[in-house]
FIBAPA-547507 format. One record per atom (N, C-alpha, C): residue number from 1; x, y, z; atom name. Coordinates in Angstrom, 1 decimal, decimal comma, padded with zeros to 4 digits. Example, Ala and Ser with C-alpha at 12.3 -4.5 7.8 and 13.67 -1.06 7.14 Angstrom:
<atoms>
> pos:px:py:pz:site
> 1:013,2:-005,7:007,8:N
> 1:012,3:-004,5:007,8:CA
> 1:013,2:-003,3:007,8:C
> 2:012,8:-002,2:007,1:N
> 2:013,7:-001,1:007,1:CA
> 2:012,9:000,0:007,9:C
</atoms>
This chain:
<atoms>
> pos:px:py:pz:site
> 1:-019,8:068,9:063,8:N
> 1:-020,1:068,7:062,4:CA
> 1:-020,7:070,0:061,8:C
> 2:-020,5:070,4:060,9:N
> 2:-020,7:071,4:060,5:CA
> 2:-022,2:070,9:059,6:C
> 3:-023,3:071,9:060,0:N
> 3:-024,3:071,2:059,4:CA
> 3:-024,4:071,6:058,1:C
> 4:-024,0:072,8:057,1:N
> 4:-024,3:073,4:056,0:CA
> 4:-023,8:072,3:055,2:C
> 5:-022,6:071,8:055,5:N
> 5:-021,9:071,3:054,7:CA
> 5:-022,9:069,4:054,7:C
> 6:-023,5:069,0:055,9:N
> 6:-024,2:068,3:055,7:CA
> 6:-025,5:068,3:054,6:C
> 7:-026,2:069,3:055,3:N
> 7:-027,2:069,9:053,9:CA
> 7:-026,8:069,9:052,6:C
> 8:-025,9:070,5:052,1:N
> 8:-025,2:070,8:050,9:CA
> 8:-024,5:069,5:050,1:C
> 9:-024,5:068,2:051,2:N
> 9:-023,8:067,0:050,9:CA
> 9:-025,2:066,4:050,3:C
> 10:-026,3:066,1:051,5:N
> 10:-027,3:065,4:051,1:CA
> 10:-028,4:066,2:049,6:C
> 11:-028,0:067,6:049,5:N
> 11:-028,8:068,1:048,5:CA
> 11:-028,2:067,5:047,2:C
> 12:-026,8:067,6:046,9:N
> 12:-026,1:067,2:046,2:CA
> 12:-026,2:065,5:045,5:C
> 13:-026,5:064,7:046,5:N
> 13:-027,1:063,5:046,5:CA
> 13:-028,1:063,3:046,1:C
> 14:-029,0:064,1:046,3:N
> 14:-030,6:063,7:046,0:CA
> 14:-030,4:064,2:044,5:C
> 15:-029,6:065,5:044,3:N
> 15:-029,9:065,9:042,5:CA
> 15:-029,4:064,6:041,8:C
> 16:-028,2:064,0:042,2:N
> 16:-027,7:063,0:041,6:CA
> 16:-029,0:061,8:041,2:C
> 17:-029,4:061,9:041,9:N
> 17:-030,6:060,2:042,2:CA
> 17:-031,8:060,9:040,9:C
> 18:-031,8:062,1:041,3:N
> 18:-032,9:062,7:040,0:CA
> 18:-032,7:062,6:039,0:C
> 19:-031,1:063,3:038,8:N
> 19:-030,3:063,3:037,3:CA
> 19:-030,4:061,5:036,8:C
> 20:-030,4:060,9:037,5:N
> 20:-030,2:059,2:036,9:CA
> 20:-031,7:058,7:036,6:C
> 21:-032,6:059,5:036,6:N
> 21:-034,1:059,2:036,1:CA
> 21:-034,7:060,3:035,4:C
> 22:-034,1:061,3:034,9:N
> 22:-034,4:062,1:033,9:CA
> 22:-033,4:062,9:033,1:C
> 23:-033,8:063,5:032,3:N
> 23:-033,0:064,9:031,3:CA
> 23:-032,1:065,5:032,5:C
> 24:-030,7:066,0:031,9:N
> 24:-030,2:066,1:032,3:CA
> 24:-030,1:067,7:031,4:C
> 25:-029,5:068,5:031,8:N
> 25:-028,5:069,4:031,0:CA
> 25:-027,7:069,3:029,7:C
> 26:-027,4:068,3:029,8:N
> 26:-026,2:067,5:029,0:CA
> 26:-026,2:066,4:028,2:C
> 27:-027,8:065,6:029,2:N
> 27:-028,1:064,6:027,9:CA
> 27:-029,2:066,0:027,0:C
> 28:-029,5:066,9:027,7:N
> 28:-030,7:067,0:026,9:CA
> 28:-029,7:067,9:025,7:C
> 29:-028,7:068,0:025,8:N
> 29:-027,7:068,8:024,5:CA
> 29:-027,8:067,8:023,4:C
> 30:-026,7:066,5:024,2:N
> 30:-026,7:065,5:023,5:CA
> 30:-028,1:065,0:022,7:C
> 31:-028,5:065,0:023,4:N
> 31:-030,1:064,6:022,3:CA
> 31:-030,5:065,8:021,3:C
> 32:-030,3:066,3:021,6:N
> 32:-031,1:067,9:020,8:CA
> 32:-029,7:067,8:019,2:C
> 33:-028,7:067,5:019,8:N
> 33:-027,3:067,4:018,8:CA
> 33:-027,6:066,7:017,8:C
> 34:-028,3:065,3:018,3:N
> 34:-028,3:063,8:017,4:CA
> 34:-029,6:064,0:016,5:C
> 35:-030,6:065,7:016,7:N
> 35:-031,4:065,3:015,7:CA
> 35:-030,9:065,9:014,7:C
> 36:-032,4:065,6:013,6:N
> 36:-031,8:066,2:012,3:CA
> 36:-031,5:067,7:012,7:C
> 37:-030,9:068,4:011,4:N
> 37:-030,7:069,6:011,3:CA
> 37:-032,5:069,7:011,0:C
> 38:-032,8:071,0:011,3:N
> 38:-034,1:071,5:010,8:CA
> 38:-035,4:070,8:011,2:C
> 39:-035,0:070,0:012,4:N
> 39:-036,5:068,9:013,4:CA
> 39:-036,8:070,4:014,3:C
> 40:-037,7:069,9:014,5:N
> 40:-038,9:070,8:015,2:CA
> 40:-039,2:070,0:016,7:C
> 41:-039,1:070,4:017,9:N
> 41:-039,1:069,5:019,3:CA
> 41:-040,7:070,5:020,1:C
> 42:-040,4:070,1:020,9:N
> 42:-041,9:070,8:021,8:CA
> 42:-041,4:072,4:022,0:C
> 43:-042,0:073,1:022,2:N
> 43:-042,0:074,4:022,6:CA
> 43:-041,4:074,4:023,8:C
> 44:-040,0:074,5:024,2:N
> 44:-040,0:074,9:026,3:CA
> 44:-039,0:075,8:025,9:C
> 45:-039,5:076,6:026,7:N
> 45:-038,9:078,1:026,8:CA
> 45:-038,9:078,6:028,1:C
> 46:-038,1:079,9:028,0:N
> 46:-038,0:080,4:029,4:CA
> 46:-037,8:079,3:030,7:C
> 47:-036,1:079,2:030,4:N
> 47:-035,3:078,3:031,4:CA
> 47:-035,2:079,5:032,7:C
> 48:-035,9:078,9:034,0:N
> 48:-035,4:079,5:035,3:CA
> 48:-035,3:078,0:036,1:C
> 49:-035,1:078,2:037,5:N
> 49:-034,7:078,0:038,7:CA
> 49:-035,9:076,7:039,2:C
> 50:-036,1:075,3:039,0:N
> 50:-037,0:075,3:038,6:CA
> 50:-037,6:074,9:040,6:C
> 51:-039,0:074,7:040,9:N
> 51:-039,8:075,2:041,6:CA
> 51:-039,2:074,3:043,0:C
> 52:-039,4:073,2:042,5:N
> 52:-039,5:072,2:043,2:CA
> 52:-038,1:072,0:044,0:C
> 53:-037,1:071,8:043,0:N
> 53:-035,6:071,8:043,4:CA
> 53:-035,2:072,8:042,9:C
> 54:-034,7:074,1:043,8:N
> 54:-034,2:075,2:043,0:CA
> 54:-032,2:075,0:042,1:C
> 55:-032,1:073,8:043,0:N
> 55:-030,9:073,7:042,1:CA
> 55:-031,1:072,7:040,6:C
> 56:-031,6:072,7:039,9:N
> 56:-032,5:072,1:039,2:CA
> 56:-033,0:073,2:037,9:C
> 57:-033,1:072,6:036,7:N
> 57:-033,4:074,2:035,7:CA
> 57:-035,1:073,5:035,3:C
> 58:-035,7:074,2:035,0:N
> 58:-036,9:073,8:034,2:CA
> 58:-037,3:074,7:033,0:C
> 59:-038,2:074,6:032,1:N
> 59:-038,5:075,3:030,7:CA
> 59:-040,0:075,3:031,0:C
> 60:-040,8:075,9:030,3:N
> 60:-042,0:076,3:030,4:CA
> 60:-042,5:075,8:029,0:C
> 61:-043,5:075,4:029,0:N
> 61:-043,7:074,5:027,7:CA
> 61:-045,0:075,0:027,0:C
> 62:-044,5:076,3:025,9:N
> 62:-045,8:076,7:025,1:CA
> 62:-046,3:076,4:024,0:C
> 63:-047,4:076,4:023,4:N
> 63:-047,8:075,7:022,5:CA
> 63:-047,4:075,6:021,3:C
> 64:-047,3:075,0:020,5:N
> 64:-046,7:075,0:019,5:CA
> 64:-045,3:074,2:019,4:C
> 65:-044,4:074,3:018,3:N
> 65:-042,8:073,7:018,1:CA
> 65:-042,4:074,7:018,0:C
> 66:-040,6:074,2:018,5:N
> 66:-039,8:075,3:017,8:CA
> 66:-038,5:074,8:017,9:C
> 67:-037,7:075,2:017,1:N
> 67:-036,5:074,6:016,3:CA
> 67:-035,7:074,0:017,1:C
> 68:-034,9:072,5:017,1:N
> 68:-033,9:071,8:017,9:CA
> 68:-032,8:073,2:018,1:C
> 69:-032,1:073,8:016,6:N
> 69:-031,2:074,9:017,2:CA
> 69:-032,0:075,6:018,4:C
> 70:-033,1:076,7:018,0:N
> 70:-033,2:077,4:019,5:CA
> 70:-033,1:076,6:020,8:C
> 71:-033,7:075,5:020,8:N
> 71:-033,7:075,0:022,2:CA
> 71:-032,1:074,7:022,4:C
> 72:-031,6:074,3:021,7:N
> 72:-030,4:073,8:021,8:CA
> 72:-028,8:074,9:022,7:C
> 73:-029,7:076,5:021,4:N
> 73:-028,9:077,5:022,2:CA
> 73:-029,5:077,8:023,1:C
> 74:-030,7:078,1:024,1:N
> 74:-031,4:078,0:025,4:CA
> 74:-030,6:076,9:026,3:C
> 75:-030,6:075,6:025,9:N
> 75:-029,6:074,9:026,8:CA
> 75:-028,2:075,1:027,1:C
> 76:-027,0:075,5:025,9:N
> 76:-025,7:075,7:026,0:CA
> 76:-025,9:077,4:026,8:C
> 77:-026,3:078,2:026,7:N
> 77:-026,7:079,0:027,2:CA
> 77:-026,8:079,1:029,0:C
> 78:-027,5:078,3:029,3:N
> 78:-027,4:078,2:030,6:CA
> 78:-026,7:077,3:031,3:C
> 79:-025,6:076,8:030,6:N
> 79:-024,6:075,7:031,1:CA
> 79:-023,5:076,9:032,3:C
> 80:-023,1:076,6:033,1:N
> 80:-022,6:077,9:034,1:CA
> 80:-023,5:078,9:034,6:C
> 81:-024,4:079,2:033,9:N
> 81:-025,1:080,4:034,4:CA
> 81:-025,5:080,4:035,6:C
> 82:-025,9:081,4:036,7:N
> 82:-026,5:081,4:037,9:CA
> 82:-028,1:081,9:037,5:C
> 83:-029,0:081,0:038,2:N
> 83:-030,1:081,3:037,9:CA
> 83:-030,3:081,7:039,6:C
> 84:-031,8:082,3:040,0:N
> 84:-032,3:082,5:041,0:CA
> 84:-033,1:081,3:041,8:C
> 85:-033,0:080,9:042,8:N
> 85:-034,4:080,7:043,6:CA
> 85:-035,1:081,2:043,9:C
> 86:-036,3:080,4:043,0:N
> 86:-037,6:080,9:043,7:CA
> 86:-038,1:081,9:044,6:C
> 87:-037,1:081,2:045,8:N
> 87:-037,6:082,0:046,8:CA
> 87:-036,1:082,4:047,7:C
> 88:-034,8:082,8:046,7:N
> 88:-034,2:083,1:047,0:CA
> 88:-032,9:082,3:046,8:C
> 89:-031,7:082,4:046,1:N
> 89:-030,5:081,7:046,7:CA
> 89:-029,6:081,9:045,1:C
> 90:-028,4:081,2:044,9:N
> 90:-027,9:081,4:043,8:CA
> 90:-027,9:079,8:043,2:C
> 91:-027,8:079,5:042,2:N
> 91:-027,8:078,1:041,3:CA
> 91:-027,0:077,9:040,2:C
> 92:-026,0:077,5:040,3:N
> 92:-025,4:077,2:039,2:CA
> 92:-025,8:076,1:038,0:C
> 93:-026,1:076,0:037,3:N
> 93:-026,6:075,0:036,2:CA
> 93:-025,4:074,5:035,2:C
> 94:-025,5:073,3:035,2:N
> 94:-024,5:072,1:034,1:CA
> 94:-024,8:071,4:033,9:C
> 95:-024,3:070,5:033,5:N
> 95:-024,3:069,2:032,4:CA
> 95:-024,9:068,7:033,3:C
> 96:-025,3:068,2:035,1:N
> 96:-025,9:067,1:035,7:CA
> 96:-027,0:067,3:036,0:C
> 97:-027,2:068,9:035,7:N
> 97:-028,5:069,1:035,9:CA
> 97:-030,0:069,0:035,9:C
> 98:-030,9:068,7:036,5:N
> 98:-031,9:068,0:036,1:CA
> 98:-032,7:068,9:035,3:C
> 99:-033,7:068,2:034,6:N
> 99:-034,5:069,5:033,7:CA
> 99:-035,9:069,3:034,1:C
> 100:-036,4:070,2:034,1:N
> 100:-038,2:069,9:033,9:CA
> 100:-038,9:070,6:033,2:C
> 101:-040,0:070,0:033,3:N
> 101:-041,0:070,9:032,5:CA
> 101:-042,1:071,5:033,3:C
> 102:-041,9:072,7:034,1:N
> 102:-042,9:073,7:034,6:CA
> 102:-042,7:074,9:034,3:C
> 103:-044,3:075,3:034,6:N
> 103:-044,0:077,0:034,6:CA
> 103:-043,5:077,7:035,7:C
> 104:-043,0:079,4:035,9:N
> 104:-042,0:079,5:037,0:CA
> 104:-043,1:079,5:038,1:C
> 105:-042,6:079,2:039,1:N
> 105:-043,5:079,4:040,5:CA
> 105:-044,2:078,0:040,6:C
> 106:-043,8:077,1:039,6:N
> 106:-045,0:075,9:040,0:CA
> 106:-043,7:074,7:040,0:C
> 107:-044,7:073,8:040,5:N
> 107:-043,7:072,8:040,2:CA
> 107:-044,3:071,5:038,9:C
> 108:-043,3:070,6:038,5:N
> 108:-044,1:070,3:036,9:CA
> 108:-043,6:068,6:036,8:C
> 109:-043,7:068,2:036,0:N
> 109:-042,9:067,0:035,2:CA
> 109:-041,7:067,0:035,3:C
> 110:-040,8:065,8:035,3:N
> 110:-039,9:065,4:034,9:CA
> 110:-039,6:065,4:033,2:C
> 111:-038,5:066,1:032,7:N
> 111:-038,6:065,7:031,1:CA
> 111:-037,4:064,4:031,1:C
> 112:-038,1:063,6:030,3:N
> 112:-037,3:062,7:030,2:CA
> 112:-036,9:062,2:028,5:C
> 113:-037,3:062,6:027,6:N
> 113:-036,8:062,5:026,4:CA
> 113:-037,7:063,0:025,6:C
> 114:-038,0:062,8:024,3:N
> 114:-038,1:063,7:023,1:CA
> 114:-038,7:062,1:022,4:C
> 115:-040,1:062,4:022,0:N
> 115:-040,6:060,9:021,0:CA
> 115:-040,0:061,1:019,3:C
> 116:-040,4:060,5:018,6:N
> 116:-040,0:060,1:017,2:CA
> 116:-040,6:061,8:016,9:C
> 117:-041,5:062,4:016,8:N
> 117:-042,3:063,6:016,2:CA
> 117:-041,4:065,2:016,9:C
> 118:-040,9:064,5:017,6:N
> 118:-040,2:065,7:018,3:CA
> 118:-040,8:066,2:019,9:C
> 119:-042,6:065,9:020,8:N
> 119:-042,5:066,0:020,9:CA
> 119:-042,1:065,7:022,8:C
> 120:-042,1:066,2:023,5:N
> 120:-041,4:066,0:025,0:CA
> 120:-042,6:064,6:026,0:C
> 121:-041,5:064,3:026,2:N
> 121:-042,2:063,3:026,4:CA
> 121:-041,5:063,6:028,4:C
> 122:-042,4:063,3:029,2:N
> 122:-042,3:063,9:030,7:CA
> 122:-042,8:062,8:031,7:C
> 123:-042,8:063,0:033,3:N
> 123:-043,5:061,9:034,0:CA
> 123:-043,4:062,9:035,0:C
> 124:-044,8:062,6:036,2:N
> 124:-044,7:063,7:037,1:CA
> 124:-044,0:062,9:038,1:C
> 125:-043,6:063,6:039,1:N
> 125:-042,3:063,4:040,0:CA
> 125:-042,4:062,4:040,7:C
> 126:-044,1:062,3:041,2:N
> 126:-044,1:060,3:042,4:CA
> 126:-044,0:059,7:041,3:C
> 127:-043,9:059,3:040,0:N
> 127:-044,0:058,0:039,5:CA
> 127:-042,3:057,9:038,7:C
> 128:-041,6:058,7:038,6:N
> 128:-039,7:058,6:039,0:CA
> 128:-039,9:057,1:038,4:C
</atoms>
């Protein structure tokens, strides 16, 4: 048995089980789409590789709001792209991708949706 291909099966697996309890790539479009024109969401910026699971995107979340469009182009933006790992490797990012909310090099929250005010609403990773 080829073990890469094992690894590469069960990594694949575990993103799935993540993506089914948080933001996704794809839902977080879709949501970002359904608000008003001109709503204001949390600040997360600077999409990399994120810590924890490098196939996985996360945003960095600075103070303040800023516009559903920018986040929105930050998301369509890294749909295909190859981001880095951490600590080395290549990552393709899409629609099933899970999202978080950390800074680079750390690991963070789960984002899991957006409240009525716009802002991000998250859970840390043991409580899934």
């Amino acid at each position: 048995m080829n073990m890469q291909a094992l690894i590469d099966g069960l990594s694949a697996q575990w993103q799935r089980e993540r993506a089914a309890t948080q933001m996704t790539i794809g839902k977080l479009i879709e949501a970002l789409k359904a608000m008003p024109v001109g709503a204001q969401v949390s600040n997360l910026r600077f999409p990399h590789s994120y810590r924890g699971y490098y196939s996985d995107l996360a945003f960095e979340l600075e103070s303040g709001t800023r516009s559903v469009g920018d986040l929105l182009g930050d998301c369509t933006d890294a749909m295909g792209k190859v981001f880095i790992g951490y600590k080395g490797g290549d990552f393709v990012m899409g629609a099933l991708t899970p999202v978080w909310v950390a800074n680079y090099g750390s690991c963070g929250e789960r984002l899991i949706s957006f409240d009525e005010s716009g802002q991000a609403i998250t859970t840390p990773e043991d409580d899934g």
